[in-house]
C-alpha positions as CSV (number, residue, x, y, z in Angstrom):
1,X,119.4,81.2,109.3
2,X,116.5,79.7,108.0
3,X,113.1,82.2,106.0
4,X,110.2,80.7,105.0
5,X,109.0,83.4,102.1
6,X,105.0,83.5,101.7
7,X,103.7,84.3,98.0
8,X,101.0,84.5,96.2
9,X,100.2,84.1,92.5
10,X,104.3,85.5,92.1
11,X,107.3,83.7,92.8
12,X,108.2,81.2,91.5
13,X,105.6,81.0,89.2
14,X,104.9,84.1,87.7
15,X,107.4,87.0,86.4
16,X,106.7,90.5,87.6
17,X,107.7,92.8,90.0
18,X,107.1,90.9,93.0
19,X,108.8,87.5,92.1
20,X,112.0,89.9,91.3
21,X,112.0,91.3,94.5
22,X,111.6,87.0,95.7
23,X,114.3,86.2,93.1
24,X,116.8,89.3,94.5
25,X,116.5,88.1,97.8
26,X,117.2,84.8,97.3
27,X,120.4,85.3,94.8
28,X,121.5,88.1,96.7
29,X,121.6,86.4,100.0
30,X,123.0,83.0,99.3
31,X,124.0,83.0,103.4
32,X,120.3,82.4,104.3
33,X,118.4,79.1,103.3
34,X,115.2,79.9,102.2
35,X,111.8,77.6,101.6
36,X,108.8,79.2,99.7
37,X,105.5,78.5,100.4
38,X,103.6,79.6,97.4
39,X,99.6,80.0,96.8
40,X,99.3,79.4,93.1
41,X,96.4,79.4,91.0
42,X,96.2,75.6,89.8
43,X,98.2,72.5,89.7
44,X,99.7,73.3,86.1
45,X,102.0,76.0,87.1
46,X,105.6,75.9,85.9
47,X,108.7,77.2,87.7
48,X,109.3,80.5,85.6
49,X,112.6,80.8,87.7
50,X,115.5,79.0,87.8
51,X,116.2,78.4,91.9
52,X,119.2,78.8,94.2
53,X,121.3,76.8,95.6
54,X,120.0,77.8,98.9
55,X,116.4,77.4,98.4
56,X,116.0,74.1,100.4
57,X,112.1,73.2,98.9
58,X,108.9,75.1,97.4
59,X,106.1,74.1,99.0
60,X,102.9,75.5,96.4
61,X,99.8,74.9,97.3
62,X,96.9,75.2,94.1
63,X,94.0,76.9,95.1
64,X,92.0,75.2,92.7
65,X,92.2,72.2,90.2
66,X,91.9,69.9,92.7
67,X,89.0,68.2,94.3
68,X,91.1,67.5,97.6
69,X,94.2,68.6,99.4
70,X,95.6,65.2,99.2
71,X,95.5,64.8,95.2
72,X,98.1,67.6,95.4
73,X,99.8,67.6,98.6
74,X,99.4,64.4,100.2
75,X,102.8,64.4,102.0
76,X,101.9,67.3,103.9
77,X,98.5,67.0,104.7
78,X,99.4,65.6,108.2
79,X,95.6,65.4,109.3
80,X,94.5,63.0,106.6
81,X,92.1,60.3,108.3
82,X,91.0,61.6,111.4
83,X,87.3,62.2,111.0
84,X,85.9,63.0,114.7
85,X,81.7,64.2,114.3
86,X,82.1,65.0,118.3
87,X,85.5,67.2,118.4
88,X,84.2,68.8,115.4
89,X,81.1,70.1,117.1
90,X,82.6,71.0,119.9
91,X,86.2,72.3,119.0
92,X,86.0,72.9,115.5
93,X,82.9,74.8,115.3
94,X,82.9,77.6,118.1
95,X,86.5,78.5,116.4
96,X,84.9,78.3,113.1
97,X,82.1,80.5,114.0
98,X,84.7,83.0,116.5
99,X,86.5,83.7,113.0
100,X,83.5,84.3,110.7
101,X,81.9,86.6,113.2
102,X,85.0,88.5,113.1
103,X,85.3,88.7,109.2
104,X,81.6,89.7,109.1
105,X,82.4,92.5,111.7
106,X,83.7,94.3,108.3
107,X,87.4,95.9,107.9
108,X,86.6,98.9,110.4
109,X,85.1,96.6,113.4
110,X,86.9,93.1,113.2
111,X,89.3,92.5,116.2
112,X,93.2,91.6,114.9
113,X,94.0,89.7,118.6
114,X,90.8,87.6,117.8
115,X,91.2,86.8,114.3
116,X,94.9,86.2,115.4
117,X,94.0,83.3,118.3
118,X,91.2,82.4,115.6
119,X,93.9,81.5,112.7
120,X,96.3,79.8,115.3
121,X,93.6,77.9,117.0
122,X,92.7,76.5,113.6
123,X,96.0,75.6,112.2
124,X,96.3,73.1,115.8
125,X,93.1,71.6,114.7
126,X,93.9,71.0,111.3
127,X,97.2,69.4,112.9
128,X,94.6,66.7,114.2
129,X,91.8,66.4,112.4
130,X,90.7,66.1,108.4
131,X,90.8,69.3,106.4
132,X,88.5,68.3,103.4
133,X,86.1,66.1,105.7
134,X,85.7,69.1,107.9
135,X,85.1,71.4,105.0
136,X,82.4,69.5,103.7
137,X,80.2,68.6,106.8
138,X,76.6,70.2,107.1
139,X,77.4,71.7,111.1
140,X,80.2,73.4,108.8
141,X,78.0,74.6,106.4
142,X,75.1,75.6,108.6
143,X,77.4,77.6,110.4
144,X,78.8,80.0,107.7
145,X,75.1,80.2,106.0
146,X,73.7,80.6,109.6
147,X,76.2,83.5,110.1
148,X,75.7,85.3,106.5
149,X,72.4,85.3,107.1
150,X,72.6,87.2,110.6
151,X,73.7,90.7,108.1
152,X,69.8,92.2,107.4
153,X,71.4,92.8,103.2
154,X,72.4,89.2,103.0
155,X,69.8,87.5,104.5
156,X,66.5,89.5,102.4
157,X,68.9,89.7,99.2
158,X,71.9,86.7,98.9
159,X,70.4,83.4,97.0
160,X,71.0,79.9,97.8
161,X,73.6,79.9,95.3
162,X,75.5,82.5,95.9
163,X,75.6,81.3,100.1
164,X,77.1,78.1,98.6
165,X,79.6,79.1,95.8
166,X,80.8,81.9,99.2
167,X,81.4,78.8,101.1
168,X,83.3,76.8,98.4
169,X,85.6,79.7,98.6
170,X,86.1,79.3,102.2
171,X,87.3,76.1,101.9
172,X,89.8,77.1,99.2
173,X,90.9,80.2,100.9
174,X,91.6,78.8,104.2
175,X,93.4,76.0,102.6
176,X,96.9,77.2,103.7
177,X,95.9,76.2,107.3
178,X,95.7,72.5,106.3
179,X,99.5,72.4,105.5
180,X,102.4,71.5,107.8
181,X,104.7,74.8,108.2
182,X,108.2,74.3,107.5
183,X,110.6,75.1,110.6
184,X,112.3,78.2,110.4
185,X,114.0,81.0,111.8
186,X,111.7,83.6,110.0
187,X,108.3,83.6,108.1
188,X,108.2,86.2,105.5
189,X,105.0,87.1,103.7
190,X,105.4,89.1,100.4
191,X,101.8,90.3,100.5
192,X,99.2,90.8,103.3
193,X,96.8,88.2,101.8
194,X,96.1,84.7,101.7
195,X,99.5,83.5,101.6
196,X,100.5,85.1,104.9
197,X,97.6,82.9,106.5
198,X,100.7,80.5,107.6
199,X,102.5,82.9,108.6
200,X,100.1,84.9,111.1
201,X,99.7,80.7,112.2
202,X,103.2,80.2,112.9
203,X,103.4,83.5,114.8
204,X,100.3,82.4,117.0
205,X,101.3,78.5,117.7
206,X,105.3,78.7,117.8
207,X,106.2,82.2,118.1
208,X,108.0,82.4,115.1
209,X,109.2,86.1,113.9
210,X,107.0,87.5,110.9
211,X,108.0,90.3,108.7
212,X,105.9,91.6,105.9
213,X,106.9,93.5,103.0
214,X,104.2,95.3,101.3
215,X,104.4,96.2,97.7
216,X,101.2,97.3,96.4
217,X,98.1,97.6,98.5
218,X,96.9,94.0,98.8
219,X,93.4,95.0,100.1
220,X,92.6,97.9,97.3
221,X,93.8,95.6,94.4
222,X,91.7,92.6,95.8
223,X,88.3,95.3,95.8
224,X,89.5,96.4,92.3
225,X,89.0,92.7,90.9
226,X,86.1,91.7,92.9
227,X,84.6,95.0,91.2
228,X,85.6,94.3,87.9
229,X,84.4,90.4,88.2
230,X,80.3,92.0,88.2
231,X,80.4,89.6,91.7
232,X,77.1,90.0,93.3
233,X,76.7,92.7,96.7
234,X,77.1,89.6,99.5
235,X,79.7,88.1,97.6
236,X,81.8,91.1,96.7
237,X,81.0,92.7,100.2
238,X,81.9,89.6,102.5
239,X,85.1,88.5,100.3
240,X,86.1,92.3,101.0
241,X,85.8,91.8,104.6
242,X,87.7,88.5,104.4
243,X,90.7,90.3,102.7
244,X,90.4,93.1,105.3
245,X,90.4,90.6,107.9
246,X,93.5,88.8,107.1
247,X,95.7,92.1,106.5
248,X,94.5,93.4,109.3
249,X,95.8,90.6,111.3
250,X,98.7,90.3,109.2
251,X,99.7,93.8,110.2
252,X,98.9,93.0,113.8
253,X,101.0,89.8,113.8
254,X,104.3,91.2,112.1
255,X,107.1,92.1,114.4
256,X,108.6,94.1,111.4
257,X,106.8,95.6,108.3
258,X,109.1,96.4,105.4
259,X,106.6,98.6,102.9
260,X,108.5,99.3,99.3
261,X,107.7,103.2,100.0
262,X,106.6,105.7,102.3
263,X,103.3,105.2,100.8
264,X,102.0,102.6,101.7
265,X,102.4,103.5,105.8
266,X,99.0,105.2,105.0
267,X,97.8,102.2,105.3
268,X,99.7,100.8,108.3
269,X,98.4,103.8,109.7
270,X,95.2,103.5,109.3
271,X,95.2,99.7,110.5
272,X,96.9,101.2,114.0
273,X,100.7,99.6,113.3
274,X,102.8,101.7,115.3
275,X,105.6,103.9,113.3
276,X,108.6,101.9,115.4
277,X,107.3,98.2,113.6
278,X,107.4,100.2,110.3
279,X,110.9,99.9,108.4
280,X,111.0,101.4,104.5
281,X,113.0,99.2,102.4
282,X,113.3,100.2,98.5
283,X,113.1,97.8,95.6
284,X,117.3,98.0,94.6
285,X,118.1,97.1,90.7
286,X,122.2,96.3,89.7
287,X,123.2,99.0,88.6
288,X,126.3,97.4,85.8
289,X,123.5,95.5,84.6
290,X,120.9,98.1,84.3
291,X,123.3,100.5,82.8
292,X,123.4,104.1,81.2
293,X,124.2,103.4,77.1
294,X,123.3,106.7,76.2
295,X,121.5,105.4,73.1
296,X,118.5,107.5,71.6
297,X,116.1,105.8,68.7
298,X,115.4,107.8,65.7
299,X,112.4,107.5,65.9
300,X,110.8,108.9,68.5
301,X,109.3,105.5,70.6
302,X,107.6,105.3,74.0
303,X,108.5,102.7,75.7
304,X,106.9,100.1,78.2
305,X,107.9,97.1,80.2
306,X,105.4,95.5,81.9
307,X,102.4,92.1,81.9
308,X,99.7,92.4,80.2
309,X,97.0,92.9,82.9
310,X,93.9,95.0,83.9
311,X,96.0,96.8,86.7
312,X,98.6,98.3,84.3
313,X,96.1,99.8,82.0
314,X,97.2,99.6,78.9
315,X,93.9,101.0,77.5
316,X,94.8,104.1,79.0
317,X,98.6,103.5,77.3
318,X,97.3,102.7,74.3
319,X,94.7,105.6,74.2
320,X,97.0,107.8,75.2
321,X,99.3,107.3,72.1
322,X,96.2,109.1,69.3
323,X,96.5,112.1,71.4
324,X,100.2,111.7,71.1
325,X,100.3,111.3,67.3
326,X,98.2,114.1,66.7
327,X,101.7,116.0,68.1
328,X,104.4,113.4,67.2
329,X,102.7,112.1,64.0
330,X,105.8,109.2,63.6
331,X,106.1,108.0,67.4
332,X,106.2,104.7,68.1
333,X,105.1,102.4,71.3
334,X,106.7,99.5,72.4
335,X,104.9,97.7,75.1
336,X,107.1,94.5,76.3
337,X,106.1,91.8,78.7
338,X,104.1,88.7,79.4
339,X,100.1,88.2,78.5
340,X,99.2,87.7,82.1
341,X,95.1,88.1,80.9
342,X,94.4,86.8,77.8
343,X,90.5,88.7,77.8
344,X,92.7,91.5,78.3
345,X,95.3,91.4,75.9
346,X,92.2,91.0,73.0
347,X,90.4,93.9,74.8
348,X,93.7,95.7,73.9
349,X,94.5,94.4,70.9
350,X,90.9,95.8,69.8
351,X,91.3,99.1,70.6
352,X,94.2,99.5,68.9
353,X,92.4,98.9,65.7
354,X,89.4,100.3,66.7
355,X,91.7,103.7,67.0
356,X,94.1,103.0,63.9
357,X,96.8,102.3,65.7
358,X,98.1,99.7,64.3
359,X,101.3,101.1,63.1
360,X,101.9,103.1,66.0
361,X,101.6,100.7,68.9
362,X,103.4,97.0,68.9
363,X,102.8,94.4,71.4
364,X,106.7,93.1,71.6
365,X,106.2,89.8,74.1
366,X,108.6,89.2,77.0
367,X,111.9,90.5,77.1
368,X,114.8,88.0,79.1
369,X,117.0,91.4,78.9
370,X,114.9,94.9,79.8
371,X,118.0,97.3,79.3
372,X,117.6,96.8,75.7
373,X,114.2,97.9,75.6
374,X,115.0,100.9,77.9
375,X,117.9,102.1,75.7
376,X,115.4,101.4,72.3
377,X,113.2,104.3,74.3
378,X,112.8,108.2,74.1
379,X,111.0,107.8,77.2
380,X,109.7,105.1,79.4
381,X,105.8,104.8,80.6
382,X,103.4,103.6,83.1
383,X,99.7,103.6,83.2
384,X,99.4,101.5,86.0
385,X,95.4,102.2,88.7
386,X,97.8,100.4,91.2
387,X,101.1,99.8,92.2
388,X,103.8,100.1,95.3
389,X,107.2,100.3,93.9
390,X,107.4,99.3,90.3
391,X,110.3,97.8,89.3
392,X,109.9,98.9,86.0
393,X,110.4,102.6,87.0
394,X,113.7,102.1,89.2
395,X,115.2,100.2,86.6
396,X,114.2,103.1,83.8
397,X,115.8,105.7,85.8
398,X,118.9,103.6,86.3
399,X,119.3,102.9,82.3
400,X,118.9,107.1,82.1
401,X,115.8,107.4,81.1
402,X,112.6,109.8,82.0
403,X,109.9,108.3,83.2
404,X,106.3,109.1,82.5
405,X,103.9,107.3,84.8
406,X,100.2,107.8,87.2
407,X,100.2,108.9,89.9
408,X,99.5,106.2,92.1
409,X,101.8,104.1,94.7
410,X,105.2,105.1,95.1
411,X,105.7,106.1,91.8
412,X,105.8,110.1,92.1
413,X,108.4,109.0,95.1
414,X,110.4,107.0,93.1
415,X,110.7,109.5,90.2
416,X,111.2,112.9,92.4
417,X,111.7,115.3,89.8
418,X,113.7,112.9,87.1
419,X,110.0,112.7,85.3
420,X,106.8,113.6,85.2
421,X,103.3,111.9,87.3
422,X,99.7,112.1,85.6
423,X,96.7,111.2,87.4
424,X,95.6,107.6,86.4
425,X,93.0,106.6,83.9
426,X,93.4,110.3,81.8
427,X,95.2,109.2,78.4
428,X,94.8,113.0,77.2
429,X,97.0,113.2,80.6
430,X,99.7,110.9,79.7
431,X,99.8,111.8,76.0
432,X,100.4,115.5,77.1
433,X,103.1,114.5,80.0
434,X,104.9,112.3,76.8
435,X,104.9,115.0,73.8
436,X,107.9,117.1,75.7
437,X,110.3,114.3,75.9
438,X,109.4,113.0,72.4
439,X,109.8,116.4,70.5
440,X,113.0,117.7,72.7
441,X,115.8,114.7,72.7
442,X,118.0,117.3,74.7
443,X,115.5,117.8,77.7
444,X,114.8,113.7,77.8
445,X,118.8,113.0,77.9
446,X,119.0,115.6,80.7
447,X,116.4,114.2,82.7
448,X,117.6,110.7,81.9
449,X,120.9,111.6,83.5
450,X,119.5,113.2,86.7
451,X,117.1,110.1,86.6
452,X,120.0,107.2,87.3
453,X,121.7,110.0,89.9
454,X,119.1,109.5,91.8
455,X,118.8,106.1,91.2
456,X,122.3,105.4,92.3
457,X,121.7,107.2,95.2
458,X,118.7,105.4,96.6
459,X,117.9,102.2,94.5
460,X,120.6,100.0,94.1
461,X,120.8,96.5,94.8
462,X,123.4,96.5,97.4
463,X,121.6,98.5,99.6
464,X,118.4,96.8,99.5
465,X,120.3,93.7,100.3
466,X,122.2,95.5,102.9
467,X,119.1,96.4,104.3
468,X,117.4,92.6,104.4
469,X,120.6,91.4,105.8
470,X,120.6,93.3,108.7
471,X,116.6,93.4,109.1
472,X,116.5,89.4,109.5
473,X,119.6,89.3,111.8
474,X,117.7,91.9,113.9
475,X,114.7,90.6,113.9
476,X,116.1,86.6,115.1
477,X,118.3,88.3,117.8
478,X,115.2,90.2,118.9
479,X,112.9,86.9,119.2
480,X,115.9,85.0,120.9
């Protein structure tokens, strides 16, 4: 059997949660043959994982760095050299046109059989014709401005500039339809973004089975950023309905979607997937390697495992720890993990001195072995805004520790009662949640305990294999 896995800014890139779940798979089901096609954010990206035997090629595509498809990815740009003024007018354009009217039609409107025909229709032309010379042509051009400009907000208030810097985007984000799709059995999209462009394509064209596994919300974490960026109203508000557009045709395309938690059906729900296409499948951690030492620090330490980035708000984490030293005057936080924002990692680096924390809370870098910085912990934290199923929090439980995390994701259904949830973005929250487990060592061993119970019971890695096995098998034997 033969899965093409979609990611995006992840595996194999980039370590976190999401390129575990990628790396599990692929180790754990050495049966399958995988390829990975992989949206990555330029052309200097490193392999951060060392690959299977039965990953047959990683096809990454940069979304920027590169002036033209073919600097980067020459051999599978099929459609270099045919430049046709004619067929572009009259094939290229009305699709072009179809799709953009549907994105503009804004996440509540937007038709998922159109945008569907729309994506596949595209992906044959690109087959044919030139990607970059189609890109750039004025009847290209004309037709997105002329389309922006239909929207009464974007055609008194969006400038000249911001209309052209939207439509550079375009051509980068619709930059997976330019590449030949591997053959395979299976596409499998790890997020219902850009990266599952191919996938929705394959599905369209050849009929080939799509599963999607959702692990945070794609579409809120996309609004977060553009918000946090200080984007413009037409920018921010048509790259939202892009996003929108693509999972809501993701979610329409996939025979099978395999959220993380029961949370994230909200979602589904509210983009009309029917509850039999819906399958929950939980994040699984090895539960020798992630293993119960029993081991307690002296000093009472709260501990974190995660990358430095605006989504795990660690300026929440960080102010949370004055309020806890006001109780616990010698605790001690230990945040390991990768700098995946370095404007971040300064912002947190100077609140920690703007607080005086500086003896309290230590910045520990990545961590090749997480058990040892769960069993250096009184308890284990998370102040994530967003999240699906952390691994962080299954693996925590599974080492016998309490968890202490927002409320937000799957998180309170990962933890159950083995812990405690705080709403996000309250560090007077989180400090108040920690204090218990940090003064009583008896109560945090205790919970610890019923924490990798429950952890055994519904997280382990065999059964989250178990349950890919038997979800690909189905879903091939369905489509033959």
């Amino acid at each position: 059997m033969r899965v093409c896995l979609l990611t995006e800014g992840t595996y194999p890139y980039v370590r976190g949660g999401v390129s575990t779940w990628c790396h599990e798979l692929l180790v754990g089901l050495p049966e399958i043959e995988f390829s990975i096609f992989a949206l990555v954010g330029n052309p200097a990206s490193r392999l951060e994982y060392a690959l299977p035997a039965n990953c047959a090629r990683v096809l990454d595509l940069p979304l920027w760095g590169h002036e033209r498809l073919t600097e980067y990815n020459a051999d599978d740009v099929r459609s270099e050299g045919r430049r046709d003024a004619r067929a572009l007018r009259a094939e290229f354009v009305p699709l072009f046109t179809g799709f953009l009217s549907e994105v503009l039609r804004g996440m509540e409107y937007a038709s998922a059989a159109t945008l569907i025909e729309h994506i596949g229709a595209l992906y044959r032309y690109f087959r044919v014709h030139d990607y970059d010379w189609t890109m750039r042509r004025e009847e290209t051009w004309n037709v997105a401005l002329d389309l922006f400009r239909t929207q009464a907000w974007h055609a008194r208030f969006m400038t000249s500039l911001e209309a052209i810097e939207l439509v550079r985007t375009l051509y980068r984000y619709l930059s997976p339809l330019a590449l030949e799709l591997p053959e395979t059995d299976i596409m499998h999209a790890s997020v219902a973004g850009l990266c599952a462009l191919p996938g929705i394509a394959a599905k369209a064209v050849r009929g080939t089975p799509l599963i999607l596994t959702e692990h945070g919300v794609y579409l809120r974490e996309r609004v977060l950023a553009l918000a946090r960026a200080g984007f413009p109203f037409s920018d921010r508000s048509i790259k939202k309905n892009l996003f929108s557009a693509i999972a809501r045709a993701t979610y329409a395309a996939s025979d099978v979607i395999a959220p993380v938690c029961s949370y994230n059906t909200t979602w589904e729900r509210f983009y009309g997937v029917p509850e039999e296409r819906v399958r929950v499948i939980y994040n699984g951690v090895d539960a020798a390697r992630f293993e119960d030492r029993d081991t307690w620090p002296e000093v009472p330490t709260v501990g974190a495992v995660l990358r430095i980035d605006p989504l795990k708000d660690l300026l929440t984490m960080i102010a949370s720890a004055a309020h806890v030293r006001a109780e616990v005057p010698n605790v001690r936080y230990e945040l390991w993990g990768p700098v995946h924002d370095r404007a971040y990692e300064a912002e947190c680096r100077a609140l920690v001195s703007e607080l005086g924390l500086d003896g309290c809370v230590h910045f520990m870098g990545p961590t090749s072995n997480p058990t040892d910085a769960y069993a250096a912990s009184s308890v284990v934290a998370l102040s994530s805004i967003s999240e699906g199923f952390p691994y962080t929090i299954i693996e925590a439980m599974m080492c016998g520790k309490p968890v202490v995390a927002t409320d937000v994701g799957g998180i309170r259904e990962a933890i159950g009662t083995c812990g405690t949830v705080v709403p996000p973005k309250r560090p007077e929250r989180l400090a108040q949640a920690l204090v218990p487990y940090l003064r009583d060592p008896a109560m945090a061993r205790a919970t610890g305990k019923a924490a990798r119970l429950r952890a055994l019971e519904l997280f382990t890695q065999a059964t989250f294999l178990t349950n890919y096995r038997e979800l690909y098998h189905g879903v091939v034997h369905a489509a033959r």
